[in-house]
N, C-alpha and C positions, 0 to 999 in steps of 0.2 A: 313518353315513348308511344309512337304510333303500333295502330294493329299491325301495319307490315314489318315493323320493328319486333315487335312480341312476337311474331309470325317465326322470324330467322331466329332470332333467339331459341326458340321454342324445336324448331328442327336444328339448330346446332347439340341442342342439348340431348337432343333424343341419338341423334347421328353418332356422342360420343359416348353413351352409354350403349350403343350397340358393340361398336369399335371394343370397347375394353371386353363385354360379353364375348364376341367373336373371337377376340385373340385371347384371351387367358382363362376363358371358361371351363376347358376339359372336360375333361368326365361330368361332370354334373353340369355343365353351362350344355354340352350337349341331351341329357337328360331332361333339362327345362327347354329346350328347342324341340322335342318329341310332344312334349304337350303343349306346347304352347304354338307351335310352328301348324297353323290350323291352312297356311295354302296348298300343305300339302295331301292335309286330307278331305280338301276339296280334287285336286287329284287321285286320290285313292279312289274317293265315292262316284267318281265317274270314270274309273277305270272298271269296276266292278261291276258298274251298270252295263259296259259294252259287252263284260263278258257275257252277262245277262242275256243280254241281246243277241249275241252270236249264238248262241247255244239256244234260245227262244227261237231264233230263226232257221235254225239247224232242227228242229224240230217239228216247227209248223210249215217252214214252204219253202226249204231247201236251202242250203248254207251257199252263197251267193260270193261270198269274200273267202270262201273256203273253195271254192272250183275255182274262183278265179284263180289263186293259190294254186293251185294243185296243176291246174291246167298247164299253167306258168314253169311248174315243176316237170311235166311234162317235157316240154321243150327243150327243157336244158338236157334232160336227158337224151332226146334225141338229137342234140347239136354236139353231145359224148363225142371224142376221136381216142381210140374207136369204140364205136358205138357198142352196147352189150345185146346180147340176145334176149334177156330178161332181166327188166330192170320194173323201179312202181310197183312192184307186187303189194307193198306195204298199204299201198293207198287206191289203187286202180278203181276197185270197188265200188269205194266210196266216193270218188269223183263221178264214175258214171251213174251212182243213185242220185249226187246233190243236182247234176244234169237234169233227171226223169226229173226231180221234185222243184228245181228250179222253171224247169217249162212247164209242166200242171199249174204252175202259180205265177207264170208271165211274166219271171221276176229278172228275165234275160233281154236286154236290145236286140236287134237284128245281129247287128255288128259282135256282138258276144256270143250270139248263139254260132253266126258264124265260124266265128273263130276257135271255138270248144269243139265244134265239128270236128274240123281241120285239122287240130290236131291230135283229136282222139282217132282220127280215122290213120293219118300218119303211125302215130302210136302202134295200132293194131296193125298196119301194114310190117310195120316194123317187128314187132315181138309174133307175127307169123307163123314162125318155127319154135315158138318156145312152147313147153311142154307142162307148164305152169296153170294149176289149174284155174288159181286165180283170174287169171289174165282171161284163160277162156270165157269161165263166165259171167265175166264183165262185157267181154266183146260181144257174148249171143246176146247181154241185157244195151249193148248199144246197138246192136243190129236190128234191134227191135222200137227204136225211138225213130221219129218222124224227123228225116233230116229236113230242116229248112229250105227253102229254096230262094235264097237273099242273092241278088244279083252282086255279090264282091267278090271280089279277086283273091285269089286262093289266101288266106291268112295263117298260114304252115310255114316252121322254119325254113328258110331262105341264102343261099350261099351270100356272103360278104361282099364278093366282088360286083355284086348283082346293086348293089345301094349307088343311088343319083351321087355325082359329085356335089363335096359340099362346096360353100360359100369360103372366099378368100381369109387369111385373118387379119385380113388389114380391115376387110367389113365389117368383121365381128368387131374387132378392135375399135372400128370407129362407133357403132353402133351401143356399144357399150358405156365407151365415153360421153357418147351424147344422153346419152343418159343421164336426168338426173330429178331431186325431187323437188319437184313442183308445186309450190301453194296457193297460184292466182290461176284461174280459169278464165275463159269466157263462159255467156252462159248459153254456148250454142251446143247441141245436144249430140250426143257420138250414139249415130247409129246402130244398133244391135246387131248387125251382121257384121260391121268391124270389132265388137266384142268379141262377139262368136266365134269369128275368125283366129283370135288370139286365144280363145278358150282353145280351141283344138291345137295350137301351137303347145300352151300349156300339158292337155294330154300326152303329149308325146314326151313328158316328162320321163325324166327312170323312177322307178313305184317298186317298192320292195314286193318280190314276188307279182308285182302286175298287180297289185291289188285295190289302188286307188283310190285311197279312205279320206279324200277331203272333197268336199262341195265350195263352190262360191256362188254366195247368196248377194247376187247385184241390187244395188239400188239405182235407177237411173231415173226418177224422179225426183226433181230436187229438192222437195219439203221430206219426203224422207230417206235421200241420201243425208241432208246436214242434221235431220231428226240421229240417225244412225253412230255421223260422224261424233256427233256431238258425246257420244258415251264415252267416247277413249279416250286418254289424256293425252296431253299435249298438242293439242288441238284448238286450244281458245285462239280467238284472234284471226282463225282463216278457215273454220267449220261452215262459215255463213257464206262465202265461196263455192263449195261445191255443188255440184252437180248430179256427182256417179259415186259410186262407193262401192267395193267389191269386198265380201268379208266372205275370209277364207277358212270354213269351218274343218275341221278333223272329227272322223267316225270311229269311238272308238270300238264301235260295234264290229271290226273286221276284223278285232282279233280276241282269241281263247284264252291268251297269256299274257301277263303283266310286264315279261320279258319286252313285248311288244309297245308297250305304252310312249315310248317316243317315237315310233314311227311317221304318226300324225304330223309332226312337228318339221320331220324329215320332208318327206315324200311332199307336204303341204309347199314347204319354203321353197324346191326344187322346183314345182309345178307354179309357184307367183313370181320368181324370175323369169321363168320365160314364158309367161303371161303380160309381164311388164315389160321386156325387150319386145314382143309381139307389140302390143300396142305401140309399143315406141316407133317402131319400123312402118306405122301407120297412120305416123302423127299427132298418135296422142301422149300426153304426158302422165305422168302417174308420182304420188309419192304412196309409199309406202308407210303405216302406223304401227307402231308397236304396242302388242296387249299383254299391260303385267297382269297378273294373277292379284285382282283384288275384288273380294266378294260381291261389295256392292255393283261395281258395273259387269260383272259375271251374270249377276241376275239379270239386270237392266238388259240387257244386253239378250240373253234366253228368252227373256221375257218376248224385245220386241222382233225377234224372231222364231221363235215358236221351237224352241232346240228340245231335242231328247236329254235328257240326264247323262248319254252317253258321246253325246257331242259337243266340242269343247275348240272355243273359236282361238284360232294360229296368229292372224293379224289381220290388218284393216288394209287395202289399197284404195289411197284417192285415185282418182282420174279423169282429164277431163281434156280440153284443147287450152293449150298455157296463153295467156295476157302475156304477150312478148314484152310489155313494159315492167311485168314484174321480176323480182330479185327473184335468181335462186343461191343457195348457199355454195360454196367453191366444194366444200369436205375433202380437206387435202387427203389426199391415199399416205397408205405407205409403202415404203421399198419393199421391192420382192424378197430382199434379204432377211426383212424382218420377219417374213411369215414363213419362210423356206427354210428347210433344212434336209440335207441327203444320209440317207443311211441311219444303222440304229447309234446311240451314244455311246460314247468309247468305255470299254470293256465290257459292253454288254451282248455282244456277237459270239 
């Protein structure tokens, strides 16, 4: 018996003593999964770090993912039909301190300060006649802040009918499908400005609450994009190929509550589709990597990019301009019928 023989044997055997654990354990096969089941409390310890962090930051230089939050909250409330005369009291406050504390510490873009403007000033136009004392002296404590003078176009709620027409869906449709994932590159180099370009496509993601807790941390050097590539698995055999590598970290620093802990996950995958459609729509190709939860390449991994305790990477995107001579895989889809269904299950209404 060869090693790759001992190899299968050896994961056959582990495969079927999991199999029988998972289906007939109960009560106590789950009790030995609390201690023993340790990837999850590599999730706990970097959930606890973000909160760390949030409230670290909420303290020293202004809660940052906490205004954006709230700012966000904001909005909704003024796009209300119909609108209330007093509404935010719970929080007004404290959006317009994490504001002051936010700008003493620079911890705002143009475009953010912006836009906190906008709608705080909306805001107070709005709640005008309310009698709330709250609200007042929040508004004399923003009357009092240095409004920016950022040359952008007003960034306050905005009527519906006011949005560009979009794109056909026979575009999207096709753009979609030409999609697909890529393992042969050349090694001619993709310009930063068509990155970039798809990174702002990307932002325009939907971000619970606006809060937009993931980074991607590009490689577009290729001894350390395949240095990078090479920690993930599944990746032997076309790591030494790439060129680019885009790894798409989650902060879990944006949020206070555990409640929150897959947002990263969410918000992150939202914003690398249409990061990878962006690119697509520009000629370049992309595949996408997936990152289990396993310690060794967690560190490797922090390691060679320099990660907080409270940030915790979502997936790997290759990318680069595709060897038209190479394969790509078909991945048959499946019917819509398979993944659809209307209304709630019968007698549950």
């Amino acid at each position: 018996m060869d090693r790759q023989d001992v190899k299968v044997v050896l994961v056959s055997a582990r495969e079927a003593v999991r199999s029988t654990f998972f289906r007939r354990g109960g009560r106590l096969g789950r009790a030995i999964y609390r201690v023993f089941g340790t990837s999850h409390n590599r999730e706990m310890n970097a959930v606890f770090a973000g909160a760390a962090e949030f409230y670290r930051a909420d303290r020293n230089r202004g809660q940052r993912f906490a205004l954006r939050r709230n700012v966000h909250m904001l909005e909704k409330g003024l796009c209300m039909r119909p609108r209330r005369e007093t509404f935010a009291v719970d929080y007004i406050e404290t959006t317009v301190g994490d504001l002051g504390k936010c700008m003493a510490g620079s911890e705002l873009s143009d475009i953010e300060l912006k836009w906190c403007f906008d709608v705080l000033s909306a805001y107070f136009d709005a709640t005008s006649t309310s009698p709330n004392g709250r609200i007042k002296r929040a508004r004399d404590e923003f009357l009092g802040l240095a409004r920016p003078d950022v040359p952008i176009q007003t960034s306050a709620p905005y009527r519906v009918g006011t949005l560009p027409d979009v794109v056909s869906i026979e575009a999207l449709e096709a753009l979609a499908i030409s999609r697909t994932s890529v393992r042969s590159y050349h090694s001619k180099p993709v310009d930063r400005g068509v990155i970039d370009r798809a990174l702002m496509v990307a932002l325009e993601s939907p971000s619970a609450c606006n809060r937009v807790p993931w980074t991607m941390r590009i490689m577009d050097d290729p001894e350390n994009a395949r240095l990078v590539a090479g920690v993930a698995m599944g990746t032997a055999g076309y790591s030494e190929q790439v060129s680019n590598v885009a790894v798409l970290v989650g902060n879990l620093g944006a949020y206070s509550n555990e409640r929150d802990r897959h947002l990263i996950y969410i918000d992150g995958s939202l914003a690398a589709m249409s990061f990878i459609l962006a690119l697509q729509a520009q000629g370049v190709s992309s595949c996408c990597v997936n990152w289990p939860d396993i310690a060794t390449r967690e560190q490797k991994m922090a390691s060679l990019l320099g990660m907080e305790p409270h940030e915790r990477v979502v997936m790997l995107i290759l990318f680069g301009y595709a060897d038209e001579q190479g394969l790509t895989p078909y991945s048959g889809k499946l019917p819509v019928g398979a993944i659809r269904t209307f209304g709630l299950p019968r007698g549950r209404a």
